[in-house]
C-alpha positions as CSV (number, residue, x, y, z in Angstrom):
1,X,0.0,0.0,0.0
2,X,2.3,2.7,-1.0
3,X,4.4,3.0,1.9
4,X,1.4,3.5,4.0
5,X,2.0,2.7,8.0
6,X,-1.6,1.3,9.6
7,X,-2.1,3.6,12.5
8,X,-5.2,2.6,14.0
9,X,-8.7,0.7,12.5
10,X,-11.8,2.9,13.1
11,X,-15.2,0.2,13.0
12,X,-18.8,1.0,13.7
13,X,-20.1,-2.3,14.1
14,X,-23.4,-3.0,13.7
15,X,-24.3,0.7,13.2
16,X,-27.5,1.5,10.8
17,X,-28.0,4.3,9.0
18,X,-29.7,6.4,11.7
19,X,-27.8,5.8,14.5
20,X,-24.8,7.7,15.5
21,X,-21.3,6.5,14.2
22,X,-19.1,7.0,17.6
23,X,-15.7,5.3,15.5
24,X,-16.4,7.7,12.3
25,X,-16.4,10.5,15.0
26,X,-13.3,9.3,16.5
27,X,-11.8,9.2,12.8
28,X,-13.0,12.8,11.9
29,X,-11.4,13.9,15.7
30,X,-7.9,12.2,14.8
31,X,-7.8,14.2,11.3
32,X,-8.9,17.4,13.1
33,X,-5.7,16.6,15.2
34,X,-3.8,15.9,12.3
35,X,-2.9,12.3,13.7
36,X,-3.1,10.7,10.2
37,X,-2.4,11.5,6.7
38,X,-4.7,9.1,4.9
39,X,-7.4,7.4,5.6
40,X,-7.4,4.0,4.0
41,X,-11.4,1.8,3.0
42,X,-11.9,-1.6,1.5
43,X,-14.5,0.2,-0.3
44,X,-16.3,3.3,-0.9
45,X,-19.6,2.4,1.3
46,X,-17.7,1.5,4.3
47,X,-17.4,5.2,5.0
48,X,-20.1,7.2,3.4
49,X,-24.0,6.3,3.6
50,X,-24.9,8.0,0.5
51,X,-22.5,9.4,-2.4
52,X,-23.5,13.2,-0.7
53,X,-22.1,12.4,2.5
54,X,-19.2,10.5,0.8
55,X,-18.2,13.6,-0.9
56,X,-18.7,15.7,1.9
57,X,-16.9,13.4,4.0
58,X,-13.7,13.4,1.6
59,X,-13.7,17.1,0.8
60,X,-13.3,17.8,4.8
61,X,-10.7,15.3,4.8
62,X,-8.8,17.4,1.7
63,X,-9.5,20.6,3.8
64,X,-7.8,19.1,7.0
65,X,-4.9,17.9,4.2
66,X,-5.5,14.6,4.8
67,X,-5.4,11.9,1.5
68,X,-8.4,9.1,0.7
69,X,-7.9,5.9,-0.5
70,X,-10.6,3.2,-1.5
71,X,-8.5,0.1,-2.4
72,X,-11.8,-1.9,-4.6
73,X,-12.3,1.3,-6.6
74,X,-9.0,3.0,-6.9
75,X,-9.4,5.9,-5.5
76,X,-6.4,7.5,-4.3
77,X,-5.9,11.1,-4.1
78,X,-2.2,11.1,-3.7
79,X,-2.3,10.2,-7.3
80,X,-3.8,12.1,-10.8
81,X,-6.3,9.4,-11.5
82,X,-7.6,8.6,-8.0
83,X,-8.5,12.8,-7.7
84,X,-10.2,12.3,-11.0
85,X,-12.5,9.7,-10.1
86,X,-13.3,11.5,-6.7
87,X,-14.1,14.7,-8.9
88,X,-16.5,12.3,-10.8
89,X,-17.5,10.7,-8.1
90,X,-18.4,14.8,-6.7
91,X,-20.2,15.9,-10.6
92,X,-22.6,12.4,-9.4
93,X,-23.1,14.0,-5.9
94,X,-24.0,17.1,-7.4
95,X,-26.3,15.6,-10.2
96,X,-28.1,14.1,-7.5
97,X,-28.3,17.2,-4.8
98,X,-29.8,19.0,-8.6
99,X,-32.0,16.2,-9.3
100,X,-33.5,16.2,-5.4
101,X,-34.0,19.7,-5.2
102,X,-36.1,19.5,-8.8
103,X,-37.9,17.2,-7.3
104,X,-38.7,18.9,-3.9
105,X,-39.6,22.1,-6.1
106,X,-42.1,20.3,-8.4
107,X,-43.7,18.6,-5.4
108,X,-44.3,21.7,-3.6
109,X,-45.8,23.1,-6.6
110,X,-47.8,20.1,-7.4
111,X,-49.0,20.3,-3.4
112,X,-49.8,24.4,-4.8
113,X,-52.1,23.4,-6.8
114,X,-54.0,20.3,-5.1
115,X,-54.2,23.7,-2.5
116,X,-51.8,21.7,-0.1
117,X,-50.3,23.4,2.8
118,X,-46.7,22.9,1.7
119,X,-44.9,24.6,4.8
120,X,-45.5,24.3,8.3
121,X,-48.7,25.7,9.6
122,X,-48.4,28.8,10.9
123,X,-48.3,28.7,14.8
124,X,-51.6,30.1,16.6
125,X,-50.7,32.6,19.1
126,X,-52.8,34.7,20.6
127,X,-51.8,38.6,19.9
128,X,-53.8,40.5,22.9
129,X,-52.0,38.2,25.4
130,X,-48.9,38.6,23.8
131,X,-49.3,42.5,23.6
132,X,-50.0,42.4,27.1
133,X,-47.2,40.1,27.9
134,X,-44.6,42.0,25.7
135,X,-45.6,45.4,25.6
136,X,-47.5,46.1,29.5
137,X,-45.6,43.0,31.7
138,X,-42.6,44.0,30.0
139,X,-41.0,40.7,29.2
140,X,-38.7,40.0,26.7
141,X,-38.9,38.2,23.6
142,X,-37.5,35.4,24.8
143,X,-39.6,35.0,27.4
144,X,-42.5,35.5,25.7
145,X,-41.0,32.4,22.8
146,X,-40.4,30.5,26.4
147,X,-43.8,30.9,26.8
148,X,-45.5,30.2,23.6
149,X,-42.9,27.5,23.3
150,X,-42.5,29.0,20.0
151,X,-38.8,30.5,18.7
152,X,-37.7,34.4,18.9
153,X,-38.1,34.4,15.4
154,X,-41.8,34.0,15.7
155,X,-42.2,36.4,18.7
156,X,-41.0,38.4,16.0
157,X,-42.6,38.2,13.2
158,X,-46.3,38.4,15.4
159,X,-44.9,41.8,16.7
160,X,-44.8,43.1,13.5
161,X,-48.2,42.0,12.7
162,X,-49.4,43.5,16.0
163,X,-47.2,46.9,14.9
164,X,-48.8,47.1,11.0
165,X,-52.5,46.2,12.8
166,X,-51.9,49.8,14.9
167,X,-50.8,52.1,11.9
């Protein structure tokens, strides 16, 4: 393998998609550290779970100056060819982030015109109580969003409704 001196194995075992990846978190934390200069798969899916993440994954490695190899598939980006594949491999990941966001925008617009809600609805809080709260108790906004169990950003946006209802 190049030369390469095996430093340590990083292995989520039995992991699924959706749980948290406490080796893979290890890995990223030894590169952060710059404690290794590559980092070494059998194959490409034993370290991303989709080719988005995968390409994510490897660019932060590239950032932190840290080298990828995946043994099956050649890629190696020590070398010309292995960078080439993983810049194909990135067009693919950004094909697909195109192709998903096509896809999100002509469902929404579909859900437009069936008259589908297609954002969240918008949270039901009661202005004279919040006037009172806000403007005559005197708490702050994020109190009042503690209170409404709503965000700041909300507290916000009904003040302005309750400022353009005065004028």
């Amino acid at each position: 393998m190049q030369g390469w001196q095996l430093l340590k194995v990083f292995k989520d075992e039995g992991v699924s998609a959706l749980d948290e990846r406490p080796a893979f978190n290890q890995l990223m934390k030894a590169i952060a550290n710059k404690e290794a200069d590559a980092v070494i798969v059998t194959r490409l899916d034993r370290l991303g779970r989709s080719v988005l993440d995968l390409v994510s994954t490897v660019t932060e490695f590239q950032r932190q100056g840290c080298q990828f190899i995946a043994i099956e598939q050649a890629i190696d980006t020590t070398r010309a060819e292995g960078r080439l594949l993983f810049n194909i491999l990135s067009a693919f990941a950004e094909f697909e982030r195109e192709i998903i966001r096509e896809r999100m925008l002509a469902g929404r617009m579909r859900a437009r015109e069936q008259g589908v809600i297609d954002h969240r609805p918008k949270l039901n809080i009661p202005l004279e109580e919040l006037k009172d709260l806000y403007f005559n108790r005197k708490l702050s906004v994020s109190a009042c969003a503690k209170y409404f169990r709503c965000s700041r950003m909300t507290i916000y946006d009904r003040l302005k409704e309750i400022r353009k209802a005065q004028t």
